[in-house]
Each structure stands twice: as structure tokens, then as C-alpha cells.
Steps between C-alpha positions, in 0.01 A plus 500: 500500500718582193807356725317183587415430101889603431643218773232283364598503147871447591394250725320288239770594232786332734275238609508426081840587427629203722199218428557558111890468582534898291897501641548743219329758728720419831353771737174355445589115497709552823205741653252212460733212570600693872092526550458126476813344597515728843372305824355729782830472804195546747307172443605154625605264297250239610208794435664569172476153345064488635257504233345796722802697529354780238204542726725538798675814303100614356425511880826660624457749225138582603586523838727775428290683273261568787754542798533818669745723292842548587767770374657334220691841376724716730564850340847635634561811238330599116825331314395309233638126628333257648618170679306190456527210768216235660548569805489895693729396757822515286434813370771711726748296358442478152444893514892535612594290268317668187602825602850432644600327096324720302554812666130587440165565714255250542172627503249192600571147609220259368381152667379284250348255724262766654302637170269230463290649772172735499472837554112476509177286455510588105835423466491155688150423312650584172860295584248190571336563232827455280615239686182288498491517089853425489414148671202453311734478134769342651322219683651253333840619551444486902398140458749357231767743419842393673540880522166552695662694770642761258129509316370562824731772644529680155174715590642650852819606317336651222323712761818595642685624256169671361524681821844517485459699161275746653764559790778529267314787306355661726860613631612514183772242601714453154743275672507147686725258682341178580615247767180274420607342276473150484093502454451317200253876425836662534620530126106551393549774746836654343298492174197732603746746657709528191201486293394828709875673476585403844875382544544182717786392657481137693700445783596094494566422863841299593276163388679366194322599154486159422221415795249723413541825276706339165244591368471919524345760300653863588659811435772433722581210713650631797767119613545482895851267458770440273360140440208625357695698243691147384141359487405756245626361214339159563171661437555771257193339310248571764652861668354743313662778675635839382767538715647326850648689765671290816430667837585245738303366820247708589585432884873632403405848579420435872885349541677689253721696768513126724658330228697736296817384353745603753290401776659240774330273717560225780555165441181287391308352792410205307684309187206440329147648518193313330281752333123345503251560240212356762446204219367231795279804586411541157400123426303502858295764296523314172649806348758316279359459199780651309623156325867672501669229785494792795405258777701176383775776479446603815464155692799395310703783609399444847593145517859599342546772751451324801762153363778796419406631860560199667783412341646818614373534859727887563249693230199648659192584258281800546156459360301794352107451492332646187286733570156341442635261819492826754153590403378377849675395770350176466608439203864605569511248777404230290759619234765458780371159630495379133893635430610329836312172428683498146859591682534322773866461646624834313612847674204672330344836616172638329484838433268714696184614313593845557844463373524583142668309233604780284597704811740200594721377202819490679345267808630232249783415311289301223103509417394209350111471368345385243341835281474736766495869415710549782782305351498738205498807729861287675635494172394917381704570879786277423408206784578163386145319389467119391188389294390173503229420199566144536118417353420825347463548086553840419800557722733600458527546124744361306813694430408785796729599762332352794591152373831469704270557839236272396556138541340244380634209701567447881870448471517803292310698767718359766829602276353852423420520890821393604666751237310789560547505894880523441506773257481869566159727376746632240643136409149354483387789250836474306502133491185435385473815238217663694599883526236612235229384742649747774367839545587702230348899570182618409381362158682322252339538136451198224477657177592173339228339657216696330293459247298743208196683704181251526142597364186433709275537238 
């Protein structure tokens, strides 16, 4: 009880801090401006923009408060570290890659998305209990607010990371590394833990900071590409971090020995390779509500890509599927239908669903795509990666390295194509002044990047 009144009255406090505009007190301000501002990534857009959508999220919220429990912890040794994620199936990974950069045990790997649940009748009855007051006072939210889905999911994650505070002490865990990190409860989250003496350490992902964690309260922000590191500075207002590290792709450890510097490989099947990000999946779903330009980007990038193609009829293009379209086989034969409806007349092979991505950099001599992680992982290898952000906002920013390989304009695409598939690996890195985003050993330290140590109280 004495952790739910502490996450309360930070709650509230942040909730305050960014309504009354307090930017003096930035942790704060920022805390309550990422709990408002945040959307859920799981609801449609359609669902997200109903006057009902908070009792959607009351009812999803309920239903998981009385679903059978599941293991949401995994105990591997007594060290005092724990890993933080939403989702139990990553947690192999993200253990190896903890433990191979810090050198140190981890003792429990924590699922965030599985603590909502009861462990008994009392528990459930007492969880409804909160939950049904919580609806009662903020009625009016649910039916007016334009943040009514926040209002309504606030109660589940205040049960989580109540229960995540119990975890936590019980194995007297002192440190954390997040990797969930853009929940708009995430920097609330960071505040409790510090608040109790825990360190935490948040993990960004290869997604640019500028999509969804500019905003990040932490010990130590833990950047997965060099691009991220440039985009620091653009948001030194709202990174309230202690200290950044840059650890590179977490995938990089599986192909470490693959694509080591000296390695040598055959000649690229394909010229070019298309790297999806499943966005005509994603707006068959309506889960594109991101307002950024991701599918204009994408349908614009498709359109170029198939007039350079057929204006150069020797250049094959190997499409890789993301992996939301290999979930079913269904679904990856409609992916396949949909690529070969959209280029018709070109040498085009689609990538087997088993065939991985990462596994498979030198199958091409150029990637092009429009954000896709895997084009950042191409780049940490040394494999020649175009962007093409041809709608989007935030990227690239202005004055960061990735400008030279993002185009803006078809016959600057076509130019950059044309360029980069007569230069070398080594001649495309040179040329366009991208060696710092190359592998560069374990960790690589920022100390001019942080900042005086932050209070949580």
C-alpha cells in the first residue's frame, strides 16, 4: 500500500507539473507531458479517435485483472539486476546483451505486460475495486478528455509497476535496464525506481529518439546507433539522463563473427533489396496513426523504385518482408501477391519467410527502405543502406550524418542509387563520411553528453 500512495503522489505531482506549465521542474513537466502526450501502439487508429475508446482500455484492463496468471518474472541467479521488457519472449536476447556489455550477472528478467494479473480472488476483488473508483472520478475524462485513452489505461499501469515494486524488492534488485521504454508510464516509472535507490538504465532500440523517447528520464540512456548520438543534442532540453553509453544493435551479437571486418563474401545476388516495414499491412489494420509521413514515405518510395527499375531493366530487386508479414502463412502470401502486383515487369525475388534479413546483408549490394531498423544494423556492419524519408518530419535531423543517404527528391534518389551501386563498401562509407556509424568494439563512452545527477523527489 505505501508503494501505491508513493506512485500516486508522483503521479498526480507530474500530472500538475505539466498542466500548470512548472518547466522550472523538468523531470516532472516532461514525466507528466510523456503520460498524456503518449498514444497506446496497440489500438487502431480508427478505435483511438471513438468517444468509447477509454471504455475499450477500462474493459481490456479488467479483463486482465481477472485472467488466469501468467509468469511475468523469470529468476536466472540472486544478482541484483533486473531486465525490464513487455514482452517474455525476448528475454534470451536481451539477457546476452546485458551481460555480454556490462560484464555483469543478471539476476531476473521482468515482463511488464504480465503484472496486471491476479494471483487470487482478494487480489482480483481488490484490483477491481481500484479500478472501478478510478472510473468513477475520472468519468468525465473518459467522455471529454482528448487524452481519454491515457486516463483510462493509467490505473492498469499503476498496478504494474506497484507490482513491479514488490518484485524489485523482494530480490533486492538495486539495478535496471529497461527496453520498454516508449510507454508514455515509462519516465513516471524511472522516477519511482530512483525515488527507491534503484539505478535504471533504458535501452532506446535502433528507432530514432526523435519518434518516440525525446523525451527520457534516466540514469543512463543506453543509444543503439550512432544517429541517435547526433540526435542528442537536438533534445538536450528533454533527456534528462546521467550518462549515455552506445552499444550498438542488439542483433549485432548474433553476426558479430559473420560480418567482422576482414570478412569476404560473394558477389551480391541482387543490386538492390527493398527492406519493408509491412506499412500496407499496417494501414489494413489502421495501425498508422503516427502523423510522422511513414506510409506516404513508403508508397512514395515504392513508386520511385519501380520507374528507376524499369528504366534499368539488368538490376534485379530482392524484397525482404517485415516480420509482422510472416506471422501466418496467409498473410505472407498476401504480402507477396501485394509486392508483385506493385512490380510488375521487374526481376524481383521475395525473400523467403524463413530467410533472415540480418542473417543476409551481403545478398545485396544496396538496401533501400524507408526507417527500417535493419538499415541501421547495414550501416553498424558496413553494407551500403539508402533511406528514403521523402514525407517523414523528424528525419533525418538537420545537420546529422545520415543526410547524404537520405533523399528528399526522386532524382536525388535515382543519383544516390546510381552512385552508390558503382562505389565500393569502403568508397560508399568514405564518400559519404559514414565510418563513425560502423562498428566500433564494445562500448564507446559520452562523457560530454551528460548532465549533473537528477532528483526524483
Amino acid at each position: 500500500m505505501k508503494n501505491l500512495f508513493l506512485i500516486l503522489s508522483y503521479f498526480l505531482r507530474s500530472l500538475l507539473a505539466f498542466q500548470f506549465r512548472q518547466f522550472q521542474h523538468k523531470h516532472w513537466y516532461f514525466t507528466g507531458k510523456t503520460l498524456l502526450e503518449t498514444k497506446p501502439f496497440w489500438m487502431p487508429e480508427a478505435l483511438l479517435q471513438s468517444p468509447w475508446s477509454a471504455f475499450v482500455v477500462f474493459r481490456q484492463t479488467l479483463k486482465e485483472i481477472w485472467t488466469r496468471p501468467r509468469p511475468g518474472k523469470v529468476k536466472w541467479s540472486n544478482a541484483p539486476v533486473a531486465i525490464l521488457d513487455g514482452r517474455m519472449t525476448n528475454q534470451k536476447l536481451r539477457r546476452n546483451y546485458v551481460e555480454s556489455f556490462t560484464h555483469e550477472q543478471v539476476g531476473i528478467f521482468v515482463c511488464l505486460g504480465e503484472l496486471v494479473f491476479s494471483s487470487g480472488l482478494a487480489q482480483a476483488l481488490l484490483k477491481t475495486s481500484f479500478l472501478l473508483f478510478w472510473s468513477l472520478i475520472f468519468l468525465p475524462w473518459y467522455l471529454f478528455s482528448r487524452h481519454r485513452v491515457n486516463y483510462a489505461g493509467f490505473p492498469g499501469e499503476i498496478l504494474s509497476l506497484a507490482a513491479l515494486l514488490k518484485i524489485l524488492e523482494r530480490d533486492q534488485i538495486r539495478t535496471v535496464y529497461s527496453f520498454f521504454i516508449f510507454r508514455g508510464f515509462s519516465n513516471l516509472e524511472a522516477l519511482v525506481l530512483k525515488k527507491k535507490g534503484i539505478t535504471i538504465n533504458k535501452v532506446t532500440s535502433l528507432t530514432p529518439l526523435a519518434f518516440h523517447n525525446h523525451s527520457t528520464i534516466a540514469d543512463k540512456l543506453i543509444v543503439n546507433t550512432h544517429y541517435q548520438i547526433e540526435e542528442i543534442p537536438h533534445f538536450q532540453h528533454s533527456l534528462l539522463v546521467n550518462a549515455v553509453e552506445h552499444w550498438g544493435p542488439e542483433q549485432s551479437l548474433l553476426w558479430k563473427e559473420k560480418y567482422h571486418a576482414e570478412a569476404e563474401f560473394e558477389p551480391p545476388v541482387a543490386q538492390i533489396g527493398y527492406y519493408s516495414s509491412g506499412h500496407w499491412l499496417r494501414k489494413k489494420n489502421q495501425h498508422l496513426g503516427t502523423g510522422r509521413g511513414d506510409l506516404e514515405s513508403d508508397e512514395t518510395l515504392q513508386q520511385y523504385l519501380k520507374e528507376y527499375l524499369l528504366a534499368r531493366p539488368g538490376l534485379k530487386l530482392a524484397i525482404f518482408t517485415h516480420p509482422m508479414e510472416k506471422v501466418t502463412p496467409g498473410i505472407r502470401a498476401e504480402a507477396e501477391a501485394h509486392y508483385r502486383k506493385i512490380f510488375k515487369g521487374i526481376d524481383l525475388e521475395v525473400m523467403p519467410a524463413e530467410m533472415s534479413t540480418m542473417g543476409n546483408l551481403e545478398y545485396v549490394d544496396v538496401a533501400v527502405g524507408v526507417i527500417s531498423s535493419a538499415l541501421a544494423e547495414r550501416l553498424y556492419f558496413g553494407f551500403k543502406a539508402i533511406f528514403a524519408p521523402f514525407s517523414l518530419n523528424v528525419f533525418p535531423l538537420t545537420g546529422t550524418s545520415i543526410v547524404p543517404i537520405a533523399p528528399r527528391e526522386k532524382q536525388e534518389f535515382f543519383n544516390l542509387l546510381d552512385r552508390s551501386l558503382e562505389q565500393t563498401r569502403a568508397e560508399f562509407f568514405q564518400i559519404n563520411a559514414l565510418e563513425s556509424y560502423k562498428i566500433q568494439g564494445e562500448v564507446k563512452f559520452y562523457p560530454e553528453l551528460t548532465r549533473k545527477p537528477i532528483k526524483s523527489g
